[in-house]
N, CA, C and O atoms as a GROMACS GRO file, in nm:
protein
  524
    1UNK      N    1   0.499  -3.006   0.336
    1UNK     CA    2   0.450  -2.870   0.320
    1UNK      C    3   0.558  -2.789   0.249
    1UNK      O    4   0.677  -2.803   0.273
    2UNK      N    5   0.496  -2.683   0.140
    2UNK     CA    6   0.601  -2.635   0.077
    2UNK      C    7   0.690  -2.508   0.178
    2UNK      O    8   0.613  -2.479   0.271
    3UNK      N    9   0.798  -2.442   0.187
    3UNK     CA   10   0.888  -2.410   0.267
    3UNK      C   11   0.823  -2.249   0.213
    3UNK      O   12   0.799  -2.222   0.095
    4UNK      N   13   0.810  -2.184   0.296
    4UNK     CA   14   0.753  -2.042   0.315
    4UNK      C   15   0.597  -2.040   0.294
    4UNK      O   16   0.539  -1.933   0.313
    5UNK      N   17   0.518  -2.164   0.251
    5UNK     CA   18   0.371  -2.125   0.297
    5UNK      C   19   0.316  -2.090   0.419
    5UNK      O   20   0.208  -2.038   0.445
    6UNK      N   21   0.415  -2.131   0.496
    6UNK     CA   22   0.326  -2.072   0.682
    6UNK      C   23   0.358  -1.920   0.663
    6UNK      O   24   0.275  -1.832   0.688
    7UNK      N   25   0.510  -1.892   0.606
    7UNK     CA   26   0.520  -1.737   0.579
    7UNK      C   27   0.412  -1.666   0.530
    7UNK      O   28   0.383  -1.550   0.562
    8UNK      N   29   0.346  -1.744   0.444
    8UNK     CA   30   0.271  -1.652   0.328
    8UNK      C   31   0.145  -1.635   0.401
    8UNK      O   32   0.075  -1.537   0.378
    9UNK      N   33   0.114  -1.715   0.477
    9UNK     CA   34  -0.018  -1.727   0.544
    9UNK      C   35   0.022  -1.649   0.686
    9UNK      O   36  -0.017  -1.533   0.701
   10UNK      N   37   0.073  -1.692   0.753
   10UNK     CA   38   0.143  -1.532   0.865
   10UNK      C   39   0.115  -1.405   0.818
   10UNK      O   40   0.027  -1.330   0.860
   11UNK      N   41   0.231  -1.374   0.685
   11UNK     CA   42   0.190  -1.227   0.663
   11UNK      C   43   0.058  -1.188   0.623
   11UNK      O   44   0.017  -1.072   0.632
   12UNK      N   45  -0.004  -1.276   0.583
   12UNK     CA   46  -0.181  -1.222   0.550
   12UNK      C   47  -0.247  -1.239   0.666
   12UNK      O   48  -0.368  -1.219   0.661
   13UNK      N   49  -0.207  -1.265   0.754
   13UNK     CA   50  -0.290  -1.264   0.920
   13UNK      C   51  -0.206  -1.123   0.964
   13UNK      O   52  -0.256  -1.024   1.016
   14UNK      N   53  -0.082  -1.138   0.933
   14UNK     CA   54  -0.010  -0.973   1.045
   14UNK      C   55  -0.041  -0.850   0.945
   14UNK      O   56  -0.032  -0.730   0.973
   15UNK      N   57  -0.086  -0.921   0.798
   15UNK     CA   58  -0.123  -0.765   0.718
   15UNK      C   59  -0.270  -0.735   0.817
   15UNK      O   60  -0.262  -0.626   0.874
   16UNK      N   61  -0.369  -0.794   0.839
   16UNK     CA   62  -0.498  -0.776   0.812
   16UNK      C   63  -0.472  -0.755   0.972
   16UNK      O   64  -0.525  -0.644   0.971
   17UNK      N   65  -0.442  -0.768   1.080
   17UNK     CA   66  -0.393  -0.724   1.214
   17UNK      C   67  -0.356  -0.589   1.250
   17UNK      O   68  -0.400  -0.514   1.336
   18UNK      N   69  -0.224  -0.568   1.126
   18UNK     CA   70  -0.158  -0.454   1.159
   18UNK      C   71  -0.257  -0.328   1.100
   18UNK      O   72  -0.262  -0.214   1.146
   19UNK      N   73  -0.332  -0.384   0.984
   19UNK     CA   74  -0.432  -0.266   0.902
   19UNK      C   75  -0.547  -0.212   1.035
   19UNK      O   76  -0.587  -0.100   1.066
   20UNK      N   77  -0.576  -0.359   1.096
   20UNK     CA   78  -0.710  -0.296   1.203
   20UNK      C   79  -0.647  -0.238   1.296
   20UNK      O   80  -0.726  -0.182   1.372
   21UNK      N   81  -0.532  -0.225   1.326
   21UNK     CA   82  -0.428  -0.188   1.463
   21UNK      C   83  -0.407  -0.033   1.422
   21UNK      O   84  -0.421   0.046   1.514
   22UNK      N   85  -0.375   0.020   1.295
   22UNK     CA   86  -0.364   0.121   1.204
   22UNK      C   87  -0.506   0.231   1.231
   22UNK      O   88  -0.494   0.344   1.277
   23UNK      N   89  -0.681   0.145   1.176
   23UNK     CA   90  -0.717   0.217   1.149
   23UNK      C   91  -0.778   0.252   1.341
   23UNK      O   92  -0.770   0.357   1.404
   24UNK      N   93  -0.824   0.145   1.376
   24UNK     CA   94  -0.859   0.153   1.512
   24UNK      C   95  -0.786   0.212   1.646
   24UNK      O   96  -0.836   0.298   1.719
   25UNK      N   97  -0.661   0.151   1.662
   25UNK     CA   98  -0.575   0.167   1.795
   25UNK      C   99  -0.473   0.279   1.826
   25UNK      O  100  -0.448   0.334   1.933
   26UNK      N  101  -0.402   0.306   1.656
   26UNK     CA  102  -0.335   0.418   1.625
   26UNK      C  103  -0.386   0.549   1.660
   26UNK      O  104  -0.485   0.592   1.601
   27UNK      N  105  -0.324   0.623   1.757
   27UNK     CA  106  -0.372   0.728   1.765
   27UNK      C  107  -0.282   0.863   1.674
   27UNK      O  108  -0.328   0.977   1.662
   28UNK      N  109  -0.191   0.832   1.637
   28UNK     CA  110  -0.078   0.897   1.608
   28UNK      C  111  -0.130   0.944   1.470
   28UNK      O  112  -0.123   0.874   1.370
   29UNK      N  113  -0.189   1.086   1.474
   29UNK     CA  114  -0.240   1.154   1.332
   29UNK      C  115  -0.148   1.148   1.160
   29UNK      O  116  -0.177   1.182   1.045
   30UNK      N  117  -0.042   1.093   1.221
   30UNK     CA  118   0.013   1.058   1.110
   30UNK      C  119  -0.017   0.936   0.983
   30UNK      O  120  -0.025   0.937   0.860
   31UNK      N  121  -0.026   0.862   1.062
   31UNK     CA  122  -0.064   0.739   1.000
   31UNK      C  123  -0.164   0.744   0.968
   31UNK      O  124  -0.186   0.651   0.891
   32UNK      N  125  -0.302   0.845   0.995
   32UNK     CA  126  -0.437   0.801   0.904
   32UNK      C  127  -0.389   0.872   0.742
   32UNK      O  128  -0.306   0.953   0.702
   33UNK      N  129  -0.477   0.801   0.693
   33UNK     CA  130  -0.494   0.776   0.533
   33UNK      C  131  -0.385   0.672   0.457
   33UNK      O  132  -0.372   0.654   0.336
   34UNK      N  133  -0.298   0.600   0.586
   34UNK     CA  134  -0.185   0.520   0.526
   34UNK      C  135  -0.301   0.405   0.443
   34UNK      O  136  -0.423   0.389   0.443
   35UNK      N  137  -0.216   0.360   0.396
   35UNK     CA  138  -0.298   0.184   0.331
   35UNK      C  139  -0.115   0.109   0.302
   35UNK      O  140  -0.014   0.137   0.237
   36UNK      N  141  -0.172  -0.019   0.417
   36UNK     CA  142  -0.062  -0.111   0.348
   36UNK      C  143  -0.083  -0.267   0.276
   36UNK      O  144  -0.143  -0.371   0.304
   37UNK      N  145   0.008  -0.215   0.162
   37UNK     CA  146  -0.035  -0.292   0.053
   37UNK      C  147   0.027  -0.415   0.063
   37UNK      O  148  -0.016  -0.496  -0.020
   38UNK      N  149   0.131  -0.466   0.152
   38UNK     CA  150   0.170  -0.589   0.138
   38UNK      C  151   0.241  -0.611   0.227
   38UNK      O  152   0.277  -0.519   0.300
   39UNK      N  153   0.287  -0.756   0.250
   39UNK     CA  154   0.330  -0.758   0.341
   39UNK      C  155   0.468  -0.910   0.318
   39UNK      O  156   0.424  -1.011   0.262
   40UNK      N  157   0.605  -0.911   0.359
   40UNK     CA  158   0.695  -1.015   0.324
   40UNK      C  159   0.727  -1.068   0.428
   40UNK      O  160   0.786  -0.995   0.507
   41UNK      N  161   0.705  -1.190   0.463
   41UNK     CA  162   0.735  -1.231   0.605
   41UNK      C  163   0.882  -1.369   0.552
   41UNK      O  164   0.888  -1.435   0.448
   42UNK      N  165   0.984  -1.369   0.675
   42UNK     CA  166   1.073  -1.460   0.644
   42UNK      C  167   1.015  -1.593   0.670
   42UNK      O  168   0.917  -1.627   0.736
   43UNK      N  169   1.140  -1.688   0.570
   43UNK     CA  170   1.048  -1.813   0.611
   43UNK      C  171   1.067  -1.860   0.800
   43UNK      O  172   1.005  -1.944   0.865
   44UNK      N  173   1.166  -1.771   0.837
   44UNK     CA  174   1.164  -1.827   0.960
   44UNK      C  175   1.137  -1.785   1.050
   44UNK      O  176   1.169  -1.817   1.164
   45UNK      N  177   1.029  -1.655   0.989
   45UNK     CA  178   0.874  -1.567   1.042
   45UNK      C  179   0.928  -1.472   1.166
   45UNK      O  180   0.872  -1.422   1.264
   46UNK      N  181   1.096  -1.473   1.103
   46UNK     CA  182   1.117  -1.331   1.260
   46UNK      C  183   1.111  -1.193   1.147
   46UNK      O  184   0.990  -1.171   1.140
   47UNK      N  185   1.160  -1.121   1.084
   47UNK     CA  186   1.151  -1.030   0.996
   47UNK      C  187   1.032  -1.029   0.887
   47UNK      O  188   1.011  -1.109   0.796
   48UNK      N  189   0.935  -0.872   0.939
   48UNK     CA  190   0.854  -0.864   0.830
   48UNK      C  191   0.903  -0.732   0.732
   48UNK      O  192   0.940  -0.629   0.788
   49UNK      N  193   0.899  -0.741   0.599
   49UNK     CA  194   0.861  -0.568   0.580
   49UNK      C  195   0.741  -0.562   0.520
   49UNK      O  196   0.685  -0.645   0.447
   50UNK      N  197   0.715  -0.479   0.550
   50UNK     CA  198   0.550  -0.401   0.543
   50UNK      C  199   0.542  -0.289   0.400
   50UNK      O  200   0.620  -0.195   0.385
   51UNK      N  201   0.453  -0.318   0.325
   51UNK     CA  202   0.478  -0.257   0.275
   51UNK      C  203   0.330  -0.129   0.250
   51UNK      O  204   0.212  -0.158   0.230
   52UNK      N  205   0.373  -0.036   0.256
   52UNK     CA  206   0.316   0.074   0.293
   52UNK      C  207   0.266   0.187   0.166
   52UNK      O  208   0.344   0.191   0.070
   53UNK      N  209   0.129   0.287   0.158
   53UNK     CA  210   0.139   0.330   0.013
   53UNK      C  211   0.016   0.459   0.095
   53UNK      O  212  -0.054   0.444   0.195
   54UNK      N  213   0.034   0.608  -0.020
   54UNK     CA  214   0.006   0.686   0.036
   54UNK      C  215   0.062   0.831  -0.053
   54UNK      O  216   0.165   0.896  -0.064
   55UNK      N  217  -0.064   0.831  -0.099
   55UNK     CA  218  -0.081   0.925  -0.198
   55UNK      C  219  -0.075   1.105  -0.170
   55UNK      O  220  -0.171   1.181  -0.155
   56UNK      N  221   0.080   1.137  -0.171
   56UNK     CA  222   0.103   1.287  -0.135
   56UNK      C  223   0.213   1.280  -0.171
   56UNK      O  224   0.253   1.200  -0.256
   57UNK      N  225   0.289   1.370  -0.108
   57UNK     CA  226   0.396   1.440  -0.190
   57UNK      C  227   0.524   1.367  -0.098
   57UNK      O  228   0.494   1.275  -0.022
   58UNK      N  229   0.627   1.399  -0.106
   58UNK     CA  230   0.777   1.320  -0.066
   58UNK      C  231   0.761   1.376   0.106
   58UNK      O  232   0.783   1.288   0.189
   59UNK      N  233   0.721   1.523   0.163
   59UNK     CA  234   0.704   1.520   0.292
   59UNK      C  235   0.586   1.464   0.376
   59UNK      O  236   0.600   1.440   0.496
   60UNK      N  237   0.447   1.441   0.298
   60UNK     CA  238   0.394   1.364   0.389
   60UNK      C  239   0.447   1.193   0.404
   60UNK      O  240   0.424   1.114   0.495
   61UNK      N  241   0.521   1.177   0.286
   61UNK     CA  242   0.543   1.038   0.303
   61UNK      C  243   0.630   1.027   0.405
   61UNK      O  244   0.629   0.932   0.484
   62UNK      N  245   0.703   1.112   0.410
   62UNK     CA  246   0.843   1.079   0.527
   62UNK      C  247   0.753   1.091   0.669
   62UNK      O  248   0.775   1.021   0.768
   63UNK      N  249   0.668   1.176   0.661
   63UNK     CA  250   0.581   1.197   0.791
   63UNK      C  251   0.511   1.046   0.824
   63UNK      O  252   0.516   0.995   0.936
   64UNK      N  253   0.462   0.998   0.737
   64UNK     CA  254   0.392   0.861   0.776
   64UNK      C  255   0.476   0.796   0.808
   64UNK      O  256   0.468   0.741   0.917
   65UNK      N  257   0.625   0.773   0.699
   65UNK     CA  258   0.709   0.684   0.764
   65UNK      C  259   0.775   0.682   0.898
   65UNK      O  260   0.830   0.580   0.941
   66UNK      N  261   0.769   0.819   0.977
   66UNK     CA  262   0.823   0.839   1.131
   66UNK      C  263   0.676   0.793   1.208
   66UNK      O  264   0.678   0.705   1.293
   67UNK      N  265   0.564   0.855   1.172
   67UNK     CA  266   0.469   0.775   1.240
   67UNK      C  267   0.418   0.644   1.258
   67UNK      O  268   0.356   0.613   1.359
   68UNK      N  269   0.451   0.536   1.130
   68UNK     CA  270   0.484   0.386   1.126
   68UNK      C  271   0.590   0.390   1.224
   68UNK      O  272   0.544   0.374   1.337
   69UNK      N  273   0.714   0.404   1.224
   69UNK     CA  274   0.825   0.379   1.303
   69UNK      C  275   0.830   0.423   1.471
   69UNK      O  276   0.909   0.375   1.552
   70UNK      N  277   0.717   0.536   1.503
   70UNK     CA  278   0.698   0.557   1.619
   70UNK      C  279   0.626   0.472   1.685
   70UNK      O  280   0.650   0.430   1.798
   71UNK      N  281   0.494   0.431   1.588
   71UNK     CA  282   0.389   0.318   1.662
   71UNK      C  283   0.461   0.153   1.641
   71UNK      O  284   0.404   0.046   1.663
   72UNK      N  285   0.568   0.171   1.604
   72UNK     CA  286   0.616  -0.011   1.591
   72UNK      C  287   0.628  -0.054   1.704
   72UNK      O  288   0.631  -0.176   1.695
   73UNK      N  289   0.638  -0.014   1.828
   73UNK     CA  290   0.646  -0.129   1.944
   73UNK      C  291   0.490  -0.131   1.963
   73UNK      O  292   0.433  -0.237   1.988
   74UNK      N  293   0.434  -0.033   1.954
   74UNK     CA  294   0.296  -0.069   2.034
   74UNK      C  295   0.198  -0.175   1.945
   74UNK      O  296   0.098  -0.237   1.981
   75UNK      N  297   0.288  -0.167   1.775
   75UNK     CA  298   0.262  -0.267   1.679
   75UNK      C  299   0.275  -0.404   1.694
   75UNK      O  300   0.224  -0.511   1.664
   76UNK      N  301   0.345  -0.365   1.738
   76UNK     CA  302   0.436  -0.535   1.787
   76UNK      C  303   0.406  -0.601   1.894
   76UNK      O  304   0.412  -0.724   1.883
   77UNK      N  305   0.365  -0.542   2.033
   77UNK     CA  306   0.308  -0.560   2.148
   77UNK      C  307   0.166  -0.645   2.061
   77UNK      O  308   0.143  -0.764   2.043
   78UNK      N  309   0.082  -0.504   2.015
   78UNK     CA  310  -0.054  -0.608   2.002
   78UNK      C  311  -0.054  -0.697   1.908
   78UNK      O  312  -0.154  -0.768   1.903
   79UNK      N  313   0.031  -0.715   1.829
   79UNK     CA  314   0.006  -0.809   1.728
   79UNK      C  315   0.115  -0.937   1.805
   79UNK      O  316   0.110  -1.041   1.739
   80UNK      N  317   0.180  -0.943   1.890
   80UNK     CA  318   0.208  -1.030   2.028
   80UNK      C  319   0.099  -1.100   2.098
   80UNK      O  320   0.090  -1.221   2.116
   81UNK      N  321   0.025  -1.014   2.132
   81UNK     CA  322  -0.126  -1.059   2.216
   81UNK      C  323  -0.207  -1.116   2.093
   81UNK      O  324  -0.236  -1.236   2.096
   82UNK      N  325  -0.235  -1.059   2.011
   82UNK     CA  326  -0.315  -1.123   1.901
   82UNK      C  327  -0.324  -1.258   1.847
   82UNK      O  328  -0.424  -1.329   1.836
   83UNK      N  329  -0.192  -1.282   1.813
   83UNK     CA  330  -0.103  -1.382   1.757
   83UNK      C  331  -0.045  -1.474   1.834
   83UNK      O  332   0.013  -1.425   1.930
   84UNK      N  333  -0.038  -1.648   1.821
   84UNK     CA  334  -0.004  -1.704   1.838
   84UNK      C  335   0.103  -1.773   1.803
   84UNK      O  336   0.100  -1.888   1.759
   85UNK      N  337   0.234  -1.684   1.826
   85UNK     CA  338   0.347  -1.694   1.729
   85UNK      C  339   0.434  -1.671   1.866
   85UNK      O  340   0.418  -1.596   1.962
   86UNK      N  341   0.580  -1.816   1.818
   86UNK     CA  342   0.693  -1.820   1.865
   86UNK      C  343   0.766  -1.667   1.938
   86UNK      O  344   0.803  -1.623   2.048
   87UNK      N  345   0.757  -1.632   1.814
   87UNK     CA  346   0.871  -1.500   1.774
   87UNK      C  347   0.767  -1.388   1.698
   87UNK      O  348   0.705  -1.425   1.599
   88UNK      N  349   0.757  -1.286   1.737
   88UNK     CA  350   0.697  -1.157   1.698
   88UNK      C  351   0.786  -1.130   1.579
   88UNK      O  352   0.904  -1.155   1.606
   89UNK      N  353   0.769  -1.090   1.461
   89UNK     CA  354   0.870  -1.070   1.368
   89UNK      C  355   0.927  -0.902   1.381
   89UNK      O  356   0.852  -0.810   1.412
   90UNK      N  357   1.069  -0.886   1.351
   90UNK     CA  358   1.087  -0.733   1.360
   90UNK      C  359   1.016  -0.644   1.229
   90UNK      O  360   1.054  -0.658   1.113
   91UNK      N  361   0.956  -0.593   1.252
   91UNK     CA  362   0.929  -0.489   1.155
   91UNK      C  363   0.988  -0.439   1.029
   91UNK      O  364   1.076  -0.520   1.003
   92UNK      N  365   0.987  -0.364   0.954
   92UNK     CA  366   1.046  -0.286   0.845
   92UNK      C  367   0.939  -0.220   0.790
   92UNK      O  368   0.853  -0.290   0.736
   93UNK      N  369   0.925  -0.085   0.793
   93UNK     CA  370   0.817  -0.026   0.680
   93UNK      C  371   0.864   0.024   0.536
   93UNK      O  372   0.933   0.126   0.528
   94UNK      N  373   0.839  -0.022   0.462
   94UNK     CA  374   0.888   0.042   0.321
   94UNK      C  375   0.750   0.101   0.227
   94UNK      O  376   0.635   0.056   0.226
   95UNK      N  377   0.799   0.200   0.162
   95UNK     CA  378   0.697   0.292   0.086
   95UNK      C  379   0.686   0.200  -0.026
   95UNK      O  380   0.781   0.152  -0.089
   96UNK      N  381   0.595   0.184  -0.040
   96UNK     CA  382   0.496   0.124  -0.214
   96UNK      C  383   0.460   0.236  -0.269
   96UNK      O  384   0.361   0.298  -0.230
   97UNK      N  385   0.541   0.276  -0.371
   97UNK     CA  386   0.454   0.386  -0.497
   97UNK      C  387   0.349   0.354  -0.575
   97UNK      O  388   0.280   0.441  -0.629
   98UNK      N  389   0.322   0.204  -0.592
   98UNK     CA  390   0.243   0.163  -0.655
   98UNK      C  391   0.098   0.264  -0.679
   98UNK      O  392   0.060   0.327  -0.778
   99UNK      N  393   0.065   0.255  -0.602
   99UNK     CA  394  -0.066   0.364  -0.637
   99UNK      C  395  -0.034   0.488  -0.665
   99UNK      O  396  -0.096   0.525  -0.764
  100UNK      N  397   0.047   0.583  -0.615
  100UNK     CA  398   0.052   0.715  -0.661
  100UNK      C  399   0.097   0.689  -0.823
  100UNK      O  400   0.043   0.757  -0.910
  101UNK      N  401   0.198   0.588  -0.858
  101UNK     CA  402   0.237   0.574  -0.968
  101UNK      C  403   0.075   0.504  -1.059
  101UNK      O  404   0.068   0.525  -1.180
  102UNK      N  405   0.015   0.462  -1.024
  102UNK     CA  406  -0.080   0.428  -1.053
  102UNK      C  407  -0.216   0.542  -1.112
  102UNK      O  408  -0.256   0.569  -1.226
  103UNK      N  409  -0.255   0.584  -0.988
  103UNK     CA  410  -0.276   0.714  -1.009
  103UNK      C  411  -0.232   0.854  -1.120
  103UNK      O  412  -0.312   0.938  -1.162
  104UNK      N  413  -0.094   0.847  -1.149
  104UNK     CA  414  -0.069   0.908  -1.238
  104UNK      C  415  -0.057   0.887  -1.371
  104UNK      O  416  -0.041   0.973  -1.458
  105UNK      N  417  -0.074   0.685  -1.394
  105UNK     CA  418  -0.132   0.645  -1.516
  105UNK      C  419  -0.236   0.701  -1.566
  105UNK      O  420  -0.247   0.749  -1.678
  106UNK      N  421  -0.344   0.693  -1.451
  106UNK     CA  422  -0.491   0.708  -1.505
  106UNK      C  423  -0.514   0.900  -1.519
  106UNK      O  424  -0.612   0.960  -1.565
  107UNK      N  425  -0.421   0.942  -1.477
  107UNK     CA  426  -0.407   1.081  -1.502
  107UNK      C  427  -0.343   1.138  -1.660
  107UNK      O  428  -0.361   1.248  -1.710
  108UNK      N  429  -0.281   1.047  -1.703
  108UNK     CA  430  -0.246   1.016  -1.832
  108UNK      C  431  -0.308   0.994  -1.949
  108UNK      O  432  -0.312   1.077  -2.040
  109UNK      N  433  -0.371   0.858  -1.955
  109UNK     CA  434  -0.459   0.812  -2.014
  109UNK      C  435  -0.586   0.928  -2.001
  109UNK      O  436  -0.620   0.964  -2.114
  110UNK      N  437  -0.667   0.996  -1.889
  110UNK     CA  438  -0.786   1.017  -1.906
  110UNK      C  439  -0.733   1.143  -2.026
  110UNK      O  440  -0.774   1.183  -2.135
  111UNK      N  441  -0.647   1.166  -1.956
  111UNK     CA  442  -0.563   1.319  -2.110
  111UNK      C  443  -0.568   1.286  -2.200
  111UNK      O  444  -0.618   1.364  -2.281
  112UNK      N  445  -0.535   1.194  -2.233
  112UNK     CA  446  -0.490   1.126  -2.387
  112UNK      C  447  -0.642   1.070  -2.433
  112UNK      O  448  -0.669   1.060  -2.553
  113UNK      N  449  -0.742   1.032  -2.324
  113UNK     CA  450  -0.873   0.977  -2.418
  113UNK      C  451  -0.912   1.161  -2.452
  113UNK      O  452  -0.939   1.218  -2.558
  114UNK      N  453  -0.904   1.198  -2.353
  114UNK     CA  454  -0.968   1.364  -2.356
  114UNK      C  455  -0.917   1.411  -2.481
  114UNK      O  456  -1.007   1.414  -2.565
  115UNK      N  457  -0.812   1.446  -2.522
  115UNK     CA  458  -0.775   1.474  -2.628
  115UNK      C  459  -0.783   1.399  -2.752
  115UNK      O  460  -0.761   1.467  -2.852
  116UNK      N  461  -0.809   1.278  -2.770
  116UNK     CA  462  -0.846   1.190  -2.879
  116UNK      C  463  -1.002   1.245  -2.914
  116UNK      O  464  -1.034   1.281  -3.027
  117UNK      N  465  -1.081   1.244  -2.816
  117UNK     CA  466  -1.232   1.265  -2.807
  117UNK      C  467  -1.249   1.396  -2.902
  117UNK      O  468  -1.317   1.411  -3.003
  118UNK      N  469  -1.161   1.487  -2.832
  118UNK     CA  470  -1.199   1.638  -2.882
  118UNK      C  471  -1.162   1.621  -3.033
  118UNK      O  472  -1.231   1.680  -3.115
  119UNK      N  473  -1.042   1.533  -3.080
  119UNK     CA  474  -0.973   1.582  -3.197
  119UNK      C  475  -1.047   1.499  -3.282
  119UNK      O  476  -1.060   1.544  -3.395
  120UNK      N  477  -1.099   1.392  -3.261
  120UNK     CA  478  -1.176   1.287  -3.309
  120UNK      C  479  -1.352   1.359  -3.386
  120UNK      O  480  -1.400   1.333  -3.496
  121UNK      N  481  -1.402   1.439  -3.290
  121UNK     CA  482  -1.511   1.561  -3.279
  121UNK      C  483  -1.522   1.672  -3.350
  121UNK      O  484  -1.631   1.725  -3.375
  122UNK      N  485  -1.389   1.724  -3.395
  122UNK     CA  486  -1.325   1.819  -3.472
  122UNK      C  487  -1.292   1.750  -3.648
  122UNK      O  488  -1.329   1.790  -3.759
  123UNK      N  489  -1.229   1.664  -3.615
  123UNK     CA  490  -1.184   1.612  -3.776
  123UNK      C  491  -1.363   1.569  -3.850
  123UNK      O  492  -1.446   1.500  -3.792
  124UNK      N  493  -1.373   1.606  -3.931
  124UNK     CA  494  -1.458   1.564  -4.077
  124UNK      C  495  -1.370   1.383  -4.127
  124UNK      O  496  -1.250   1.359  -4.130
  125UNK      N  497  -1.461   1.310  -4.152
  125UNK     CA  498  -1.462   1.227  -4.225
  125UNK      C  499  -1.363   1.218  -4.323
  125UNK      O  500  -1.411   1.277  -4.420
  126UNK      N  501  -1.232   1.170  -4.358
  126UNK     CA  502  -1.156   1.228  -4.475
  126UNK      C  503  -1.222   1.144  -4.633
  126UNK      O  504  -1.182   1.165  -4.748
  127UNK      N  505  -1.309   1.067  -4.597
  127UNK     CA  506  -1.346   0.996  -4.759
  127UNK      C  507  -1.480   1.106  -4.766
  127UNK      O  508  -1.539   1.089  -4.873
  128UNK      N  509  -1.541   1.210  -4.683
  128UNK     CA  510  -1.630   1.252  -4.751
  128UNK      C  511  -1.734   1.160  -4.690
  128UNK      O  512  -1.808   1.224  -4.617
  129UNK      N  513  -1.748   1.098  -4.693
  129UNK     CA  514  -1.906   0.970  -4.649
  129UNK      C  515  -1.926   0.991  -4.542
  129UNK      O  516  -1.834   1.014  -4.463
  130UNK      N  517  -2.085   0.989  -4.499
  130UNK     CA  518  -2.131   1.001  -4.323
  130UNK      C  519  -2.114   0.863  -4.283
  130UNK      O  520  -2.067   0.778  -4.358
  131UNK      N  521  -2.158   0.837  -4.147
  131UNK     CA  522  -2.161   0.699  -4.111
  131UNK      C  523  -2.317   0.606  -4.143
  131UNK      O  524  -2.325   0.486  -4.114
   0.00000   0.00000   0.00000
């Protein structure tokens, strides 16, 4: 067996665990609207980091990140009971920009088609000929 596939297959069982633990069990108003996007488990499945994403400004992010870090034992407890694992892995939450940075691609682009459209609408033909 290749050396970190049980990893890879762990963290896609403790992503899809910790997401229903998130939207269901979490009571802590912080954490709704989180989404976590990934997840790195060691190969020797005690350390995860989590990776976490959440579209607002630099203080709600810090707010989610104390509310991830407040619910980590009760994270860890159920995904203990859940899981049929040696060793519970320790946690780590880290912010993924990916989408907000994402998000501000397509905030880009729709400008740039918007403005092609208009200027495109405006210019005349320069040879003179219709289509």
């Amino acid at each position: 067996m290749l050396a970190g596939k049980r990893a890879i297959r762990v963290g896609d069982v403790l992503l899809k665990e910790m997401a229903y633990l998130l939207m269901r069990r979490v009571k802590d108003p912080r954490v709704k609207g989180v989404t976590l996007t990934g997840v790195q488990v060691s190969n020797d499945l005690k350390h995860a980091k989590v990776y976490f994403s959440l579209i607002g400004d630099e203080k709600e992010i810090i707010q989610v990140q104390q509310g991830l870090e407040s619910a980590k034992g009760f994270i860890k407890r159920e995904i203990g009971l859940r899981m049929e694992l040696k060793y519970v892995p320790d946690i780590v939450f880290k912010h993924d920009p990916s989408l907000a940075t994402g998000e501000r691609m397509e905030k880009i682009l729709q400008n740039v088609k918007a403005g092609r459209s208009s200027e495109g609408d405006a210019q005349e033909d320069p040879n003179g000929e219709g289509s």
